[in-house]
C-alpha positions in Angstrom: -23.2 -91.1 -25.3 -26.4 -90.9 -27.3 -29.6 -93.1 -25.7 -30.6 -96.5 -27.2 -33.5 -96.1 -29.9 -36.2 -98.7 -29.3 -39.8 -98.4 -30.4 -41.0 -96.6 -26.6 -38.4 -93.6 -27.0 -39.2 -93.6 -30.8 -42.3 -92.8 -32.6 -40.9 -93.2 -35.7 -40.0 -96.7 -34.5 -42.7 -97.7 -33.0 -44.8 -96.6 -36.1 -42.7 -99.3 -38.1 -43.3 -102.0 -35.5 -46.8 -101.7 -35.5 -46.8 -101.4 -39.1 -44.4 -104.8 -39.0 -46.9 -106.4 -36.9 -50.1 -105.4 -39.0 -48.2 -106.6 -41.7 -47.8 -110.2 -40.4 -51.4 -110.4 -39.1 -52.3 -109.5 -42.5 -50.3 -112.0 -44.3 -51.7 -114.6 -42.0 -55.1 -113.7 -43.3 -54.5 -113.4 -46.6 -55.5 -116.1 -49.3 -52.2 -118.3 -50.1 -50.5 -117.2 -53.3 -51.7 -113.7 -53.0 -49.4 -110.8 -53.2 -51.4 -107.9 -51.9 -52.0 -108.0 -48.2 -55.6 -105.9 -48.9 -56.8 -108.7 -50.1 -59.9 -110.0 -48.6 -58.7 -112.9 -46.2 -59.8 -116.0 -46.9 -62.7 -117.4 -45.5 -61.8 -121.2 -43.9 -64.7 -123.5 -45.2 -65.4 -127.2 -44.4 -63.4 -128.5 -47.1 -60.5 -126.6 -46.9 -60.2 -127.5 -43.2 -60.8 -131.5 -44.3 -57.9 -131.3 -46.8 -55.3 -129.4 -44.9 -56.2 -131.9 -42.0 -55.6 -134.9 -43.7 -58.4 -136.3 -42.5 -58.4 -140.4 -42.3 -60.4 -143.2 -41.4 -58.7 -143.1 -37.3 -60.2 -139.4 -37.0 -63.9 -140.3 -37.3 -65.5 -140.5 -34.1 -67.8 -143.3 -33.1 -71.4 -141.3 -32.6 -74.4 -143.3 -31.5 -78.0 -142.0 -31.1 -80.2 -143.4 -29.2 -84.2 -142.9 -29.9 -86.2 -143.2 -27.1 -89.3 -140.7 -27.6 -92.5 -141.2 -29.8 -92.8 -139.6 -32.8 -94.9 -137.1 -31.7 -96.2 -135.0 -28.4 -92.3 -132.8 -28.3 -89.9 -131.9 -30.5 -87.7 -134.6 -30.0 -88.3 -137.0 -32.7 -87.6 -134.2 -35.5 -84.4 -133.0 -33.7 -83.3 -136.5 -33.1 -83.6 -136.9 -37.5 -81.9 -133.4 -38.0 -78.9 -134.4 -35.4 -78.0 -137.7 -36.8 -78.4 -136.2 -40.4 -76.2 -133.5 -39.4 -73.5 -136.4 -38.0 -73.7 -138.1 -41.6 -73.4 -135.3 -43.4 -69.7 -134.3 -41.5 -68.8 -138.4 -42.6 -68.6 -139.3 -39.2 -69.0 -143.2 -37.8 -73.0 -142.9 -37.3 -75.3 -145.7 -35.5 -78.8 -145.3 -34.7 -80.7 -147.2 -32.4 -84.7 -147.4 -31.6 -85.4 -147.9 -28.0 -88.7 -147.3 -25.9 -90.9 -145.6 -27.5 -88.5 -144.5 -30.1 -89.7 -147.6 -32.3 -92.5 -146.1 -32.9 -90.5 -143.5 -35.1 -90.1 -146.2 -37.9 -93.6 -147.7 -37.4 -95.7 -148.1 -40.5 -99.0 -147.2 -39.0 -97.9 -143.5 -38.2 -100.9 -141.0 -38.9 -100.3 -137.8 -37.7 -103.4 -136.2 -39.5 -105.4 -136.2 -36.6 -103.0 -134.2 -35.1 -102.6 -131.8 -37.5 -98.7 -132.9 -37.0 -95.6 -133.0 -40.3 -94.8 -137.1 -40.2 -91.0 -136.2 -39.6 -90.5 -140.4 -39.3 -91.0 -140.3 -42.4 -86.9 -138.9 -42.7 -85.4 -141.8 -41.2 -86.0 -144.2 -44.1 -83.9 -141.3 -46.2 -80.9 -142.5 -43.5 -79.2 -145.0 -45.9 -79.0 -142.3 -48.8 -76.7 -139.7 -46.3 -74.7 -142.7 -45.3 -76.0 -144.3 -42.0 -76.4 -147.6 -42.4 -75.8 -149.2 -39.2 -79.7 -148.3 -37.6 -80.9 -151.2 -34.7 -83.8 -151.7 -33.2 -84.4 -152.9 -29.5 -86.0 -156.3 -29.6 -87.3 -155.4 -25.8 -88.9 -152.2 -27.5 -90.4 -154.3 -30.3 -91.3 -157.2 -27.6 -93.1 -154.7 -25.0 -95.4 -152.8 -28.0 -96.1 -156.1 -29.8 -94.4 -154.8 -32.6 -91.6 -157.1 -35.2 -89.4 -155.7 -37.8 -92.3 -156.3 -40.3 -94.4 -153.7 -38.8 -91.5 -151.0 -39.3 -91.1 -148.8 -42.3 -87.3 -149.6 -43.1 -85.1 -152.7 -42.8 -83.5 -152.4 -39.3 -81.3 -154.7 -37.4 -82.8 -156.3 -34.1 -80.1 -156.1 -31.0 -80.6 -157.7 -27.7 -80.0 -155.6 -24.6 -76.3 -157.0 -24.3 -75.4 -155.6 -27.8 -77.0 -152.4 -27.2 -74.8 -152.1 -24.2 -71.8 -153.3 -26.0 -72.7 -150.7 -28.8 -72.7 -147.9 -26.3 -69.3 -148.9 -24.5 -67.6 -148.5 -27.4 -69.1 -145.5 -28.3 -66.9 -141.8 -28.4 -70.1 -140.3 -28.3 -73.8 -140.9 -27.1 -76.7 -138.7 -27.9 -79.8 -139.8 -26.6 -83.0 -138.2 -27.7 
């Protein structure tokens, strides 16, 4: 009785089921509607991603930042801009809102000249144009630095503690800079 052939007694075999494999692995990298499997694979972006997703209106996530540094002194206040920016720019459910010291972010009477410092605050007003509309602004902040909407450098939405807490309850996601 001759043995069985399977790809370990074989090396002609197991040649061609290597080469069967590489082939698959290859076809699963190649571009759709390509013949040649040398072709270079595709490269996934964001927008092929979104449209073999399907994406709708249930798979944005809630994302709410909260502001609480001044605008200057660390690094927070320019990372705090390039997060939320980044949020918008993936079309996600962004809210913003100014708390502490973070008011001062949107204050009208920012001069960093003295400290030879970029006014970064200045980026927030550019919010509406990427898409984030819902920004707030603690009326305790406000309140506590003598402060009203009129002294800020964009229209913002006053919220009482309670809504702010409501806000961040219902929140998938809280970032707080």
């Amino acid at each position: 009785m001759a043995p069985a052939l399977n790809a370990a007694s074989s090396p002609h075999l197991k040649l061609n089921a290597i080469s069967a494999a590489a082939t698959h692995y290859k076809a699963s990298l190649s571009c759709p509607g390509s013949d040649s499997l040398w072709t270079p694979p595709c490269i996934p972006t964001a927008s092929s991603h979104l449209e073999q997703a399907n994406v709708s209106e249930t798979s944005k996530k809630r994302l709410l930042y909260l502001i609480t540094r001044p605008p200057f002194g660390d690094a927070y206040g320019a990372e705090s801009l390039d997060a939320v920016l980044a949020a918008a720019v993936f079309d996600q459910d962004v809210e913003v809102i100014f708390l502490e010291e973070g008011v001062f972010q949107l204050s009208k009477n920012i001069d960093p000249a003295p400290i030879a410092m970029k006014n970064h605050a200045k980026g927030f007003k550019a919010l509406p144009i990427y898409g984030v509309e819902k920004i707030f602004v603690s009326i305790e902040a406000l309140d506590k630095f003598a402060l009203s909407t009129d002294d800020l450098s964009m229209p913002v939405e006053p919220l009482e503690i309670d809504a702010i807490k409501e806000k961040m309850a219902t929140a998938d996601h809280i970032f707080s800079f």
